[in-house]
N, CA, C and O atoms as a GROMACS GRO file, in nm:
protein
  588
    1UNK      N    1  -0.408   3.207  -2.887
    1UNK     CA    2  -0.345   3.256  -2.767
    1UNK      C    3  -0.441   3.258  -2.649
    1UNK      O    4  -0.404   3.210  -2.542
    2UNK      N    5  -0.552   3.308  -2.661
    2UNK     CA    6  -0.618   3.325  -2.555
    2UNK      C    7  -0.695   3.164  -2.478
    2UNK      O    8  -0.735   3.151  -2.362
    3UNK      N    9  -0.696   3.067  -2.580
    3UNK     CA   10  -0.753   2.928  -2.566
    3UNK      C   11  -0.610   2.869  -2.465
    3UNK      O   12  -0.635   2.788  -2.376
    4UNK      N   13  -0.496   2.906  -2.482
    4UNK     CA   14  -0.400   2.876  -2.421
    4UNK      C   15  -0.416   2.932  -2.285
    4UNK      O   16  -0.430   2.858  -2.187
    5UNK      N   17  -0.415   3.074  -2.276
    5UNK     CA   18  -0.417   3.162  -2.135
    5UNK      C   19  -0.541   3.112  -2.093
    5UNK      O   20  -0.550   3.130  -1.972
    6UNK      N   21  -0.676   3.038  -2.156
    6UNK     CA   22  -0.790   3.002  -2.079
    6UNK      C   23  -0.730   2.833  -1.991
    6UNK      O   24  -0.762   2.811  -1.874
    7UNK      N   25  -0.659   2.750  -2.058
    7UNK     CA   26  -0.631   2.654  -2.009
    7UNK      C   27  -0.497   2.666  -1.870
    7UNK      O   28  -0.503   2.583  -1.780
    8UNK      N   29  -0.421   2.739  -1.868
    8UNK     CA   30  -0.315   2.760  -1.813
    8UNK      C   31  -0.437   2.833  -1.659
    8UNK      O   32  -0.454   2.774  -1.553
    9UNK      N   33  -0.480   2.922  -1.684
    9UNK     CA   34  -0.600   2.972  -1.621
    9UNK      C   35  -0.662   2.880  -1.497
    9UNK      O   36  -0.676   2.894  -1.376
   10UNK      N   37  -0.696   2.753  -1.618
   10UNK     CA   38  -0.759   2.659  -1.551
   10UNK      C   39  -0.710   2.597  -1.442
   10UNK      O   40  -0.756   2.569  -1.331
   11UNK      N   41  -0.582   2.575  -1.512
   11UNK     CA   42  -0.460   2.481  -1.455
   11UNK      C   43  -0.462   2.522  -1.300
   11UNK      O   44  -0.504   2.468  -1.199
   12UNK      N   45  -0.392   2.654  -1.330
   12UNK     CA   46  -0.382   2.756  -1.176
   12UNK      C   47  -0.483   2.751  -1.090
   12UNK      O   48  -0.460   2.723  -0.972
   13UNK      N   49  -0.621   2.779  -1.137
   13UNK     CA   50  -0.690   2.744  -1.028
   13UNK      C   51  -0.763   2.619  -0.942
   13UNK      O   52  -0.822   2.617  -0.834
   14UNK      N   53  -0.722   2.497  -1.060
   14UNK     CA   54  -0.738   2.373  -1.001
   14UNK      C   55  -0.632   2.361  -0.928
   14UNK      O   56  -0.671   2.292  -0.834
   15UNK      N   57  -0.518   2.384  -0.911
   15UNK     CA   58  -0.455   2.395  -0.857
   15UNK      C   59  -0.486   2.462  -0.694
   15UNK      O   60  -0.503   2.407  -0.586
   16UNK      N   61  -0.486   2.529  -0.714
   16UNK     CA   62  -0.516   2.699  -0.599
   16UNK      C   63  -0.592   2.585  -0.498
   16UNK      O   64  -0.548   2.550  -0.388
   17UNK      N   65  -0.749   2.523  -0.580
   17UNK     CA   66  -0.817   2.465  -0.512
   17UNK      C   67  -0.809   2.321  -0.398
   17UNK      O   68  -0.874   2.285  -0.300
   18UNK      N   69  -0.679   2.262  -0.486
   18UNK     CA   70  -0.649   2.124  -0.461
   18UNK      C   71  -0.555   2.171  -0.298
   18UNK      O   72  -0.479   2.266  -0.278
   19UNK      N   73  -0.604   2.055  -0.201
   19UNK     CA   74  -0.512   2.052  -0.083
   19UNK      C   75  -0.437   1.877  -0.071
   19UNK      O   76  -0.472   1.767  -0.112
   20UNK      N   77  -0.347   1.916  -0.010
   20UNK     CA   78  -0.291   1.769   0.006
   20UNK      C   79  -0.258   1.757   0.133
   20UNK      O   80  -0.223   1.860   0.191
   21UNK      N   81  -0.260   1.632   0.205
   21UNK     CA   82  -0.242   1.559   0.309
   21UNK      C   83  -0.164   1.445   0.328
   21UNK      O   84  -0.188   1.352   0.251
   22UNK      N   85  -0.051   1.422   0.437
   22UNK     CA   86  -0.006   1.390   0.450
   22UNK      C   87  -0.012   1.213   0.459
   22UNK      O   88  -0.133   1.201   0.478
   23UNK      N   89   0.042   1.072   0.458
   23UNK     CA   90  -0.041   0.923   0.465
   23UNK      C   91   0.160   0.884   0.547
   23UNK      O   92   0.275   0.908   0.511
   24UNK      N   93   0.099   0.821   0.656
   24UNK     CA   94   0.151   0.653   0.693
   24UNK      C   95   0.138   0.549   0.647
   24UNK      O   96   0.022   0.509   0.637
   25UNK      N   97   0.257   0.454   0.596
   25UNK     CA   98   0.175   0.287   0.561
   25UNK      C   99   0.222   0.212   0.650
   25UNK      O  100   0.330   0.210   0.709
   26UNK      N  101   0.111   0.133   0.656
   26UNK     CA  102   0.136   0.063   0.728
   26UNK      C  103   0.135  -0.095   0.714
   26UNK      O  104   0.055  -0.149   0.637
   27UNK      N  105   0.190  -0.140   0.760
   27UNK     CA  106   0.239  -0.328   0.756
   27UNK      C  107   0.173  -0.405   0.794
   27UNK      O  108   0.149  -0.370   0.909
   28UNK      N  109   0.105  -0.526   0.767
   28UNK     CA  110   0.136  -0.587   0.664
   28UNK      C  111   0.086  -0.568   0.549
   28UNK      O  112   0.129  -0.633   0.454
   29UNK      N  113  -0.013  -0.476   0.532
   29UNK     CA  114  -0.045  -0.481   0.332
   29UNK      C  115  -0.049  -0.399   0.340
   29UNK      O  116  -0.169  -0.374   0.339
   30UNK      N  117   0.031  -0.270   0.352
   30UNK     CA  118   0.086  -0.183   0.300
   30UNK      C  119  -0.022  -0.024   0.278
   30UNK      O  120  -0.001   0.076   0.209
   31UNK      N  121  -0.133  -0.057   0.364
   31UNK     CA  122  -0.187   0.058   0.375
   31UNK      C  123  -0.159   0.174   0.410
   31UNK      O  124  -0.058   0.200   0.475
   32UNK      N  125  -0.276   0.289   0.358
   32UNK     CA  126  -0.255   0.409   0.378
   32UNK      C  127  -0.342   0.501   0.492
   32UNK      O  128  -0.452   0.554   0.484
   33UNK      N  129  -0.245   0.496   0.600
   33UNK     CA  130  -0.348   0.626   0.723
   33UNK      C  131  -0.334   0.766   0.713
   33UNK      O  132  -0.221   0.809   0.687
   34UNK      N  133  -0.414   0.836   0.726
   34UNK     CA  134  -0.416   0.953   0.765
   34UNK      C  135  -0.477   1.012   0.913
   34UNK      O  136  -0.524   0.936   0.998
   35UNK      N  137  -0.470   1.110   0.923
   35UNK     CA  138  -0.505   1.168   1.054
   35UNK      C  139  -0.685   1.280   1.028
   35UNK      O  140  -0.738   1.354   0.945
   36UNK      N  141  -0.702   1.238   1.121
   36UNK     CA  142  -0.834   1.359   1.026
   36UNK      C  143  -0.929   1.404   1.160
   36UNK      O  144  -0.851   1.384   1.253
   37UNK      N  145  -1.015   1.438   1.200
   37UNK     CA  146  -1.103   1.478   1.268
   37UNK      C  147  -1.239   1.404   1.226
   37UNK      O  148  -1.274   1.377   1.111
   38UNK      N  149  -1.303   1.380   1.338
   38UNK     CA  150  -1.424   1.311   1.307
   38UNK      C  151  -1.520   1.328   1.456
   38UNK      O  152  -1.491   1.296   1.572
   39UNK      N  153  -1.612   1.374   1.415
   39UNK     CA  154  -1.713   1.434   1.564
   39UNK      C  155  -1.614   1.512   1.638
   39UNK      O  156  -1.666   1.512   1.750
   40UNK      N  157  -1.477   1.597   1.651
   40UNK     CA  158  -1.402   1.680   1.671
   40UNK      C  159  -1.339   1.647   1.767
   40UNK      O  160  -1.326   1.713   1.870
   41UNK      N  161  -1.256   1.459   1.727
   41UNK     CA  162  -1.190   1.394   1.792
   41UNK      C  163  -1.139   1.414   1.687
   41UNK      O  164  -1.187   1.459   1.583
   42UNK      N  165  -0.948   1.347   1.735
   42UNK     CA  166  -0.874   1.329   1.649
   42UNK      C  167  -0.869   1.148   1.609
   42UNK      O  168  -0.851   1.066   1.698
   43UNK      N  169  -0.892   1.104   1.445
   43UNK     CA  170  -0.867   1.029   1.427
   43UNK      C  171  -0.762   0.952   1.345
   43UNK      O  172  -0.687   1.032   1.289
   44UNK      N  173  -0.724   0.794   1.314
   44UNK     CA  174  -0.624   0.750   1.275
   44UNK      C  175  -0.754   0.663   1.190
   44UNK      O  176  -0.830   0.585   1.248
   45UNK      N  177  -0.762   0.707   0.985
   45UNK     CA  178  -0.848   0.650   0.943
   45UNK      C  179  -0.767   0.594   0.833
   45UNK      O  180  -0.682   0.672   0.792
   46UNK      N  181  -0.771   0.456   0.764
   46UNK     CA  182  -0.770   0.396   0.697
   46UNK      C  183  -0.761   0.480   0.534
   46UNK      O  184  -0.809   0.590   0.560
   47UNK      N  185  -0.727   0.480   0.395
   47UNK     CA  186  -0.753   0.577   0.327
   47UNK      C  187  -0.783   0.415   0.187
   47UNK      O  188  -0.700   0.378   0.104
   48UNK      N  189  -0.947   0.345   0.215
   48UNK     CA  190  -0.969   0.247   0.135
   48UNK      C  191  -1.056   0.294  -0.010
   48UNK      O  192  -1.163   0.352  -0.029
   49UNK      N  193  -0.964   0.244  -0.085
   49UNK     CA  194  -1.000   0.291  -0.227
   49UNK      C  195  -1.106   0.211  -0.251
   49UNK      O  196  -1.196   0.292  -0.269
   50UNK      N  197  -1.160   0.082  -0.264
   50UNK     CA  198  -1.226   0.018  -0.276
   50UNK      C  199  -1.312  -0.017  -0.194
   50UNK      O  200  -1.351  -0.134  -0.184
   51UNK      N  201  -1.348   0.062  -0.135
   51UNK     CA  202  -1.431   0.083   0.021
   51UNK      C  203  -1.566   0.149  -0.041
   51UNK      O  204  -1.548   0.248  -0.113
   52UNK      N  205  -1.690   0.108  -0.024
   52UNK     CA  206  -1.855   0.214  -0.111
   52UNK      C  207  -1.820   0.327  -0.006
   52UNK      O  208  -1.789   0.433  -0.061
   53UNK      N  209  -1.817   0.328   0.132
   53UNK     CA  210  -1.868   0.356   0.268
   53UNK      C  211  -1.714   0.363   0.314
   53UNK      O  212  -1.606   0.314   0.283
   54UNK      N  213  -1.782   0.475   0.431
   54UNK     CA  214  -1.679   0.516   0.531
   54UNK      C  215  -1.712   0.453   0.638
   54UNK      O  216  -1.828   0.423   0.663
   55UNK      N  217  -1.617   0.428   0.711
   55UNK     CA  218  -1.610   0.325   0.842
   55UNK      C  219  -1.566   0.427   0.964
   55UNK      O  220  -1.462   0.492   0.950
   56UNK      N  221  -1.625   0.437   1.056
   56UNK     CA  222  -1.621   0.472   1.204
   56UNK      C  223  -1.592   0.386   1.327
   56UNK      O  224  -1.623   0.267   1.317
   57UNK      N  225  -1.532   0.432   1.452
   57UNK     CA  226  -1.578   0.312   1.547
   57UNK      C  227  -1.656   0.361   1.617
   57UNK      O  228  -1.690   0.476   1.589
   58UNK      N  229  -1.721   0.289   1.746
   58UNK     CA  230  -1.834   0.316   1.791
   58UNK      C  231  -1.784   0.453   1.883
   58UNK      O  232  -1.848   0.555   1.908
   59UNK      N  233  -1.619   0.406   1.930
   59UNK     CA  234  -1.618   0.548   2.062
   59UNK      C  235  -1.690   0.677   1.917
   59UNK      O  236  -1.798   0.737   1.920
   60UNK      N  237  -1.605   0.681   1.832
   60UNK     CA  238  -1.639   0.808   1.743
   60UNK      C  239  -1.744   0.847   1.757
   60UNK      O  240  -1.762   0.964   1.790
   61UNK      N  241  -1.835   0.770   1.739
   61UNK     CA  242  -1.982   0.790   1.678
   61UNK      C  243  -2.044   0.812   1.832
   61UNK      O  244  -2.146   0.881   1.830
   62UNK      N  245  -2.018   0.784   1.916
   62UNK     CA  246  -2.082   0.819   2.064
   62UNK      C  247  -2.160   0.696   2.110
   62UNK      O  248  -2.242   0.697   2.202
   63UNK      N  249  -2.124   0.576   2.028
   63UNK     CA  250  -2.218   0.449   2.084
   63UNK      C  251  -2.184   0.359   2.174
   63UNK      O  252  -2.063   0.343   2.190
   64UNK      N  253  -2.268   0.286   2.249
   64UNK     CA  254  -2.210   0.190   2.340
   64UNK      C  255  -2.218   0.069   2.308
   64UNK      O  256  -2.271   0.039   2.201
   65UNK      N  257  -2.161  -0.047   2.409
   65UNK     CA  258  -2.182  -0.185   2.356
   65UNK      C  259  -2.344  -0.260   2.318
   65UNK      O  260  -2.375  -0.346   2.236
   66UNK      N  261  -2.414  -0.194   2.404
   66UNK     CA  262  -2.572  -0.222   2.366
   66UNK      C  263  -2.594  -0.205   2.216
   66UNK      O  264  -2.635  -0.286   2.133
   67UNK      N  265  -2.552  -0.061   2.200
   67UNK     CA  266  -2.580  -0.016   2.053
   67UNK      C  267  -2.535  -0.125   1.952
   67UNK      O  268  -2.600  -0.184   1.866
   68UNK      N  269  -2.421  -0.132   1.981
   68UNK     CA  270  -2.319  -0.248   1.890
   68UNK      C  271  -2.384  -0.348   1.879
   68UNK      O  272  -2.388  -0.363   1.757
   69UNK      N  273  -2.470  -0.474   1.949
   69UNK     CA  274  -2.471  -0.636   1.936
   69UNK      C  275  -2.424  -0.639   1.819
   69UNK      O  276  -2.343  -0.728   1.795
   70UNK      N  277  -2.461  -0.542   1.709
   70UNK     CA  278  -2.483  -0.667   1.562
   70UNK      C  279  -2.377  -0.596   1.486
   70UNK      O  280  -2.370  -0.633   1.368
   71UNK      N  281  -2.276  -0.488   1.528
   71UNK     CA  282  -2.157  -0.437   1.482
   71UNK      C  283  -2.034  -0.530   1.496
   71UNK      O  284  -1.935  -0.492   1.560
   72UNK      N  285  -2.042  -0.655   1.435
   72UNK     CA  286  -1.860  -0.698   1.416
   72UNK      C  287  -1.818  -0.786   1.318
   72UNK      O  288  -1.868  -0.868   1.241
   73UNK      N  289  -1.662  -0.722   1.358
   73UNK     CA  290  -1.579  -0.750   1.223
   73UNK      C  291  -1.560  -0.856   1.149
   73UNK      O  292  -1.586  -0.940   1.235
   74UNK      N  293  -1.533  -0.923   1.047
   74UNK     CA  294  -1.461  -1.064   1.058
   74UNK      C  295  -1.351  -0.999   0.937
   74UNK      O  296  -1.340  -0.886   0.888
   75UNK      N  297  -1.285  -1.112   0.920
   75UNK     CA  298  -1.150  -1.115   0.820
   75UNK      C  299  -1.158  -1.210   0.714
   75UNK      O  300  -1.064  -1.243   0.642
   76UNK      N  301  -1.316  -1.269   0.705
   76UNK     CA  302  -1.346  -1.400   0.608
   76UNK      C  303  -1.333  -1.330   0.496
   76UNK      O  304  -1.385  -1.219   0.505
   77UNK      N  305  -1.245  -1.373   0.315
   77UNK     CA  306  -1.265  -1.289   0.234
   77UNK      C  307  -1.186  -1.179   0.215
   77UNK      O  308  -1.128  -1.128   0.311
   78UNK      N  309  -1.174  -1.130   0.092
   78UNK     CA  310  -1.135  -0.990   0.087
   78UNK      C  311  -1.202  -0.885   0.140
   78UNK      O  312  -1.324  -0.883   0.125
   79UNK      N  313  -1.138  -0.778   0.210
   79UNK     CA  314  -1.188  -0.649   0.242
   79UNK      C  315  -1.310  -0.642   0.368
   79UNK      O  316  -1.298  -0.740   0.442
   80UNK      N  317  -1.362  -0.600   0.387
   80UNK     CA  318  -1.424  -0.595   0.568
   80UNK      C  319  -1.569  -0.634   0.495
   80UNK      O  320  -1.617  -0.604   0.385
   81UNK      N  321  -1.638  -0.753   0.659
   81UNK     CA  322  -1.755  -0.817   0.625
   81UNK      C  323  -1.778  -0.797   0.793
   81UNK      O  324  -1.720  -0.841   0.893
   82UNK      N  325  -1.894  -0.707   0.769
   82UNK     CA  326  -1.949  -0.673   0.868
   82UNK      C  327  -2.094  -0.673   0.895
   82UNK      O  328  -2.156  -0.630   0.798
   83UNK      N  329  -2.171  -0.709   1.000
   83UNK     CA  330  -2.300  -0.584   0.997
   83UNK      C  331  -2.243  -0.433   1.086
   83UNK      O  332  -2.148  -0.421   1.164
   84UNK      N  333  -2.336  -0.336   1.040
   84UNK     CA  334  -2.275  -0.236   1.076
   84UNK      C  335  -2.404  -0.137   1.137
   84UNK      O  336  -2.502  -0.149   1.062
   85UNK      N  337  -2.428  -0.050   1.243
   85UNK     CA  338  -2.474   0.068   1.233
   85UNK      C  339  -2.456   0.153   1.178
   85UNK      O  340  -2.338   0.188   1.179
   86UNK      N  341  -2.550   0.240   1.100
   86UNK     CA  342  -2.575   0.367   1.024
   86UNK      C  343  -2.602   0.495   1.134
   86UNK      O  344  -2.710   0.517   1.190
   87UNK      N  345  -2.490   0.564   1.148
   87UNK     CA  346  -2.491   0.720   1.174
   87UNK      C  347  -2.432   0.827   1.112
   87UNK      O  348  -2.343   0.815   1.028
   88UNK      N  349  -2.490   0.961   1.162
   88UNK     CA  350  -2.406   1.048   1.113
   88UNK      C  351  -2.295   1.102   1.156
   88UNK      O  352  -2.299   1.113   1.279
   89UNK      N  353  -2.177   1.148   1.102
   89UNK     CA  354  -2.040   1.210   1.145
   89UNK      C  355  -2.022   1.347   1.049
   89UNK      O  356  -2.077   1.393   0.948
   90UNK      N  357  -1.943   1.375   1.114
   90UNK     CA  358  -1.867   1.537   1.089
   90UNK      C  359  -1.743   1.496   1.062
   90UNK      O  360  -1.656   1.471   1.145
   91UNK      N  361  -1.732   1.488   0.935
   91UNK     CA  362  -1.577   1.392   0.866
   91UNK      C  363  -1.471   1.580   0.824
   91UNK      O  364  -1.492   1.641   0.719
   92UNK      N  365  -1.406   1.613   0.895
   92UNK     CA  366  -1.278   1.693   0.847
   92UNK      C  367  -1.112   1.597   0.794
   92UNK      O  368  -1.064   1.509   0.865
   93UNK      N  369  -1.066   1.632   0.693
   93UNK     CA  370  -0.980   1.580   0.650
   93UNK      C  371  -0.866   1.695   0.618
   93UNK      O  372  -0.750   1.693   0.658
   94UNK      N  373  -0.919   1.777   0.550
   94UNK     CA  374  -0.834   1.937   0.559
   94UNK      C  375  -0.893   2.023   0.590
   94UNK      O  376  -1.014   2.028   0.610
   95UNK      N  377  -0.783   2.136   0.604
   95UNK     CA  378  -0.842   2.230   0.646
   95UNK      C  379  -0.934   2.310   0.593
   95UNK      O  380  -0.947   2.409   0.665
   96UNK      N  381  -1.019   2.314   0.480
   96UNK     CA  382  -1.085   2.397   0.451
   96UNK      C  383  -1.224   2.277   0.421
   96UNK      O  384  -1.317   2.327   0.359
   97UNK      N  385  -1.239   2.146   0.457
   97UNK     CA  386  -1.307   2.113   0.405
   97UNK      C  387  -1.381   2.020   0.512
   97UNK      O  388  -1.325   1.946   0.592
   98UNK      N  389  -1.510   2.038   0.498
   98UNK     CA  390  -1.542   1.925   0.657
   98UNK      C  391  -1.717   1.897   0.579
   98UNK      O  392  -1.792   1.972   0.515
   99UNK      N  393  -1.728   1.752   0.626
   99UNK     CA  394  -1.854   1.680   0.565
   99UNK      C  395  -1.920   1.645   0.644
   99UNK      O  396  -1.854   1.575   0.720
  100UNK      N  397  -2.061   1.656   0.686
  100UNK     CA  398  -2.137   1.604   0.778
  100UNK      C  399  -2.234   1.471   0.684
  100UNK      O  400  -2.300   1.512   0.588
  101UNK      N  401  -2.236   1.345   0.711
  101UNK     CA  402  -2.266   1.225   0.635
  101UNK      C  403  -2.303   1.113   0.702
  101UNK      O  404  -2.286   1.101   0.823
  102UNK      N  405  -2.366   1.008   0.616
  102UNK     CA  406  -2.379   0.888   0.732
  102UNK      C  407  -2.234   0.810   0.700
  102UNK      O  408  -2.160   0.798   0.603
  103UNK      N  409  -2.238   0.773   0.810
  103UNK     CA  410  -2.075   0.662   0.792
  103UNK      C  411  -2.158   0.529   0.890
  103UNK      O  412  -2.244   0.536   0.979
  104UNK      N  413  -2.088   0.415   0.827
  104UNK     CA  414  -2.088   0.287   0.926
  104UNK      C  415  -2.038   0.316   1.063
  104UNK      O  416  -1.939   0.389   1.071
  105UNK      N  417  -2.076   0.282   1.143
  105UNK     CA  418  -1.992   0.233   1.268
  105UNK      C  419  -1.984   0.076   1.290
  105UNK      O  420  -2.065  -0.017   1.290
  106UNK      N  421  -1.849   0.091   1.308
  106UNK     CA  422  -1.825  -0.113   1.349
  106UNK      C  423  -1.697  -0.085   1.413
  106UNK      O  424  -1.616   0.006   1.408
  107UNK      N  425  -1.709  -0.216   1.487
  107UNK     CA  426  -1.589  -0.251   1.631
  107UNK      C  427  -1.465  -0.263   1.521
  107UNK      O  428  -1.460  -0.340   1.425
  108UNK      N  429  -1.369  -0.170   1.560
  108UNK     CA  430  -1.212  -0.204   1.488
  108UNK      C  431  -1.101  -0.280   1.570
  108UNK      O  432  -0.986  -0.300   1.530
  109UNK      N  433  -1.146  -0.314   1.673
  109UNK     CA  434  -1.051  -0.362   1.755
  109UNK      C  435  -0.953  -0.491   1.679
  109UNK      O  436  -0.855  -0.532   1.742
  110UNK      N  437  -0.980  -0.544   1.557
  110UNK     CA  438  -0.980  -0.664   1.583
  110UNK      C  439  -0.862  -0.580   1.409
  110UNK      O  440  -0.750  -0.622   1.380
  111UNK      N  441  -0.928  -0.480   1.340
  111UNK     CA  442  -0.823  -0.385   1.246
  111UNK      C  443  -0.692  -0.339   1.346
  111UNK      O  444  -0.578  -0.382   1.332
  112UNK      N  445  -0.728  -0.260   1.431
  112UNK     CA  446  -0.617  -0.229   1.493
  112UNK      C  447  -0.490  -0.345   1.564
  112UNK      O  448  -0.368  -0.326   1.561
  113UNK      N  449  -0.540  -0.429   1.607
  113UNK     CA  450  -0.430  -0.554   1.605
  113UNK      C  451  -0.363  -0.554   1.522
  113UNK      O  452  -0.246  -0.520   1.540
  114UNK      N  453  -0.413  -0.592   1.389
  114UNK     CA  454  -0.386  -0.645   1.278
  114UNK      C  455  -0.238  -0.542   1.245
  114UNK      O  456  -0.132  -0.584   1.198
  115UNK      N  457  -0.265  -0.424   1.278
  115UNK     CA  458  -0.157  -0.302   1.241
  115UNK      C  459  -0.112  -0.236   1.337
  115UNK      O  460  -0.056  -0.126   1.326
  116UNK      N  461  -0.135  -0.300   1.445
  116UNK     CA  462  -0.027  -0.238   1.556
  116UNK      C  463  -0.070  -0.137   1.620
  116UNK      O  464  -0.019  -0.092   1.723
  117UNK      N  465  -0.216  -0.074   1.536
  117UNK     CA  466  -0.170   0.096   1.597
  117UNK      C  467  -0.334   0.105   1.606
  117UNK      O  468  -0.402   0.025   1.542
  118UNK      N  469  -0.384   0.187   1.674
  118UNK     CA  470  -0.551   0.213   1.711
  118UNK      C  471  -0.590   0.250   1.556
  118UNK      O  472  -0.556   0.366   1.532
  119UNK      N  473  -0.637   0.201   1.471
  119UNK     CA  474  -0.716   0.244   1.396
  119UNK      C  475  -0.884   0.241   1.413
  119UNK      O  476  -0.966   0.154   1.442
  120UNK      N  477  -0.888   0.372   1.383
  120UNK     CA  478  -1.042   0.440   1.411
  120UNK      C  479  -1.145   0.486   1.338
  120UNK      O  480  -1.234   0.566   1.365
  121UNK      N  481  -1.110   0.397   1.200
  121UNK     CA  482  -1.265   0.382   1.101
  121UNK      C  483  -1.148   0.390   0.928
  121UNK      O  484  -1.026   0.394   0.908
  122UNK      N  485  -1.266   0.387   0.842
  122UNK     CA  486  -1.161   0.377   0.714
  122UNK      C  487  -1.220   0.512   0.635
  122UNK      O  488  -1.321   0.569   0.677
  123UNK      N  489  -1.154   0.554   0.526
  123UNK     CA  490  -1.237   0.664   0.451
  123UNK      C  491  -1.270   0.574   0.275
  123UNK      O  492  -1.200   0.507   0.200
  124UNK      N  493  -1.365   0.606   0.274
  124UNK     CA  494  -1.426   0.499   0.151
  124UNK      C  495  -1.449   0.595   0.032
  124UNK      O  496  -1.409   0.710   0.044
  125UNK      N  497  -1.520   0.549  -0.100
  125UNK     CA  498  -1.559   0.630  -0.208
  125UNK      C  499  -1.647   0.757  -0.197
  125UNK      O  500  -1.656   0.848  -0.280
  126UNK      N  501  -1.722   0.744  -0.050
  126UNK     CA  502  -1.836   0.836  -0.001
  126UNK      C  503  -1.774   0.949   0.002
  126UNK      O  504  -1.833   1.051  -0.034
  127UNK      N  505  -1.627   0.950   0.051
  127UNK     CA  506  -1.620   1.090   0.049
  127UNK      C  507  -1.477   1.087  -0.020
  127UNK      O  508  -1.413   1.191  -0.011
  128UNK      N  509  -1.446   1.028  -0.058
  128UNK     CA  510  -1.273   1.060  -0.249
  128UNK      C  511  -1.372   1.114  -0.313
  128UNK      O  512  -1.372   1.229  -0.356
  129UNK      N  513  -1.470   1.028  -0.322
  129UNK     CA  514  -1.581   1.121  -0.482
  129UNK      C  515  -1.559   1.254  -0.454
  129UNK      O  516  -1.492   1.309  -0.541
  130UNK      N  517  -1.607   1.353  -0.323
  130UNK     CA  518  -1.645   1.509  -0.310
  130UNK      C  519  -1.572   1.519  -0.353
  130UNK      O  520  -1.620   1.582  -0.447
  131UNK      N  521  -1.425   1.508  -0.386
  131UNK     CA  522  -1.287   1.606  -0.392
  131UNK      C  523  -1.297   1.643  -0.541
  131UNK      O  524  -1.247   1.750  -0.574
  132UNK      N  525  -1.364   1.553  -0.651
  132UNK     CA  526  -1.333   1.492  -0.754
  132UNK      C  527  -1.239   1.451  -0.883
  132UNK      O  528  -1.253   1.430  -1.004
  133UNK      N  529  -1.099   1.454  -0.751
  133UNK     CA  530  -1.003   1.413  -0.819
  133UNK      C  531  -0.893   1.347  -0.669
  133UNK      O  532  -0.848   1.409  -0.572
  134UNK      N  533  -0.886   1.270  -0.689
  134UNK     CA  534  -0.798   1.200  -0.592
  134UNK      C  535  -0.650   1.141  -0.646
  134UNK      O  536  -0.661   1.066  -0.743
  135UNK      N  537  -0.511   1.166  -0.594
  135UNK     CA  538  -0.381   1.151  -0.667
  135UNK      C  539  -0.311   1.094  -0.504
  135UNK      O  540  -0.310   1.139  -0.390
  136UNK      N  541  -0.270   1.001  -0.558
  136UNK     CA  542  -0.166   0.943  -0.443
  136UNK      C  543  -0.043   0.902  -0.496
  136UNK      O  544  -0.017   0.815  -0.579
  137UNK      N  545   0.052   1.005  -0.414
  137UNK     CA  546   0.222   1.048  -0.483
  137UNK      C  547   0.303   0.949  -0.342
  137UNK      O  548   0.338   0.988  -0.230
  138UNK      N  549   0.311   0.817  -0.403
  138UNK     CA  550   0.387   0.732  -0.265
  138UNK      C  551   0.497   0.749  -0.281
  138UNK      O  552   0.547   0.707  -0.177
  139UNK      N  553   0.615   0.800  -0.376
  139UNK     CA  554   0.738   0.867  -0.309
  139UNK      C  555   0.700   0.941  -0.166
  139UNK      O  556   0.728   0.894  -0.056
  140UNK      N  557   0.641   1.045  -0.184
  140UNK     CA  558   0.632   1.151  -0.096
  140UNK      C  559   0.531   1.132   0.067
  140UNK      O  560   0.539   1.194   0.173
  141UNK      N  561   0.453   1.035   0.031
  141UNK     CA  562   0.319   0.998   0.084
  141UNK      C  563   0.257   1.101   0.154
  141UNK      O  564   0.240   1.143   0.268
  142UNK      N  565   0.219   1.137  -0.012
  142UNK     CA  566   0.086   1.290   0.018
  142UNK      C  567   0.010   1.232  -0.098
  142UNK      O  568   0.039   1.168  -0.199
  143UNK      N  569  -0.139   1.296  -0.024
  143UNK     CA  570  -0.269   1.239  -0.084
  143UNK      C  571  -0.332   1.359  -0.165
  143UNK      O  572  -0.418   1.413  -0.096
  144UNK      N  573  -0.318   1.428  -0.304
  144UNK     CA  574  -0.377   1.530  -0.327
  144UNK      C  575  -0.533   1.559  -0.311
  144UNK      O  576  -0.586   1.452  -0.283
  145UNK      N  577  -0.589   1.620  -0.314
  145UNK     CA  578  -0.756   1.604  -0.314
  145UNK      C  579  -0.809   1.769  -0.389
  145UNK      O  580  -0.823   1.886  -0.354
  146UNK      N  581  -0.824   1.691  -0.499
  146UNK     CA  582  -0.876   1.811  -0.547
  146UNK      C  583  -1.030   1.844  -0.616
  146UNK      O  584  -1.122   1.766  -0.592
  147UNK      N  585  -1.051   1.943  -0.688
  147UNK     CA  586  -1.204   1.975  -0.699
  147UNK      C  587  -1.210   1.914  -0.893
  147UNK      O  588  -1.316   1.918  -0.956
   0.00000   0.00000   0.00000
């Protein structure tokens, strides 16, 4: 009995702990955005599973075109081929949870075409790992994130 009330226990408070967030997809391959805060702008980020690294753009990160020369995109290949600058950001995604980290910065101008809509960096494995449990319910398109 009590090995039961220890697991049920468990249950509840992984629970308690876990927050979920809301995702857009978007067309043509069917990705997933969310909304999030980043340097305590509001952003429109990418949600790439197969991503090492989190992606920024330069407004985010506070850089200019000087900074950039060697920041850009191409589409050669699967998945983004870039050189990139290394800075740090203040990544919030929910409300109780906010990461200060290095993220890439690179020019998205050329992502945001592609989908119609300003996209403003991607969220990569750097930060799904913290949660250490990640659930994506696409009936509903909510992203759980839990501990």
């Amino acid at each position: 009995m009590w090995g039961k009330l220890v697991v049920v226990l468990a249950v509840l408070a992984s629970a308690a702990s876990a927050q979920s967030i809301s995702f857009r997809e978007l067309q043509p391959r069917r990705v997933m955005m969310v909304e999030a805060i980043v340097n305590g702008q509001h952003a429109n980020l990418i949600v790439d599973t197969g991503a090492d690294q989190t992606v920024v753009s330069p407004e985010l990160a506070g850089l200019n075109q000087v900074d950039l020369a060697k920041a850009q995109f191409s589409s050669r290949g699967p998945g983004l081929s870039a050189d990139a600058i290394i800075r740090d950001a203040d990544l919030k995604l929910t409300a109780n949870r906010r990461f200060r980290m290095p993220v890439m910065v690179m020019r998205l101008e050329n992502v945001s075409k592609l989908y119609g809509v300003k996209i403003d960096g991607l969220i990569g494995q750097d930060v799904l790992s913290r949660y250490g449990r990640v659930a994506i319910d696409y009936q509903n398109k909510r992203i759980e994130l839990g501990e």
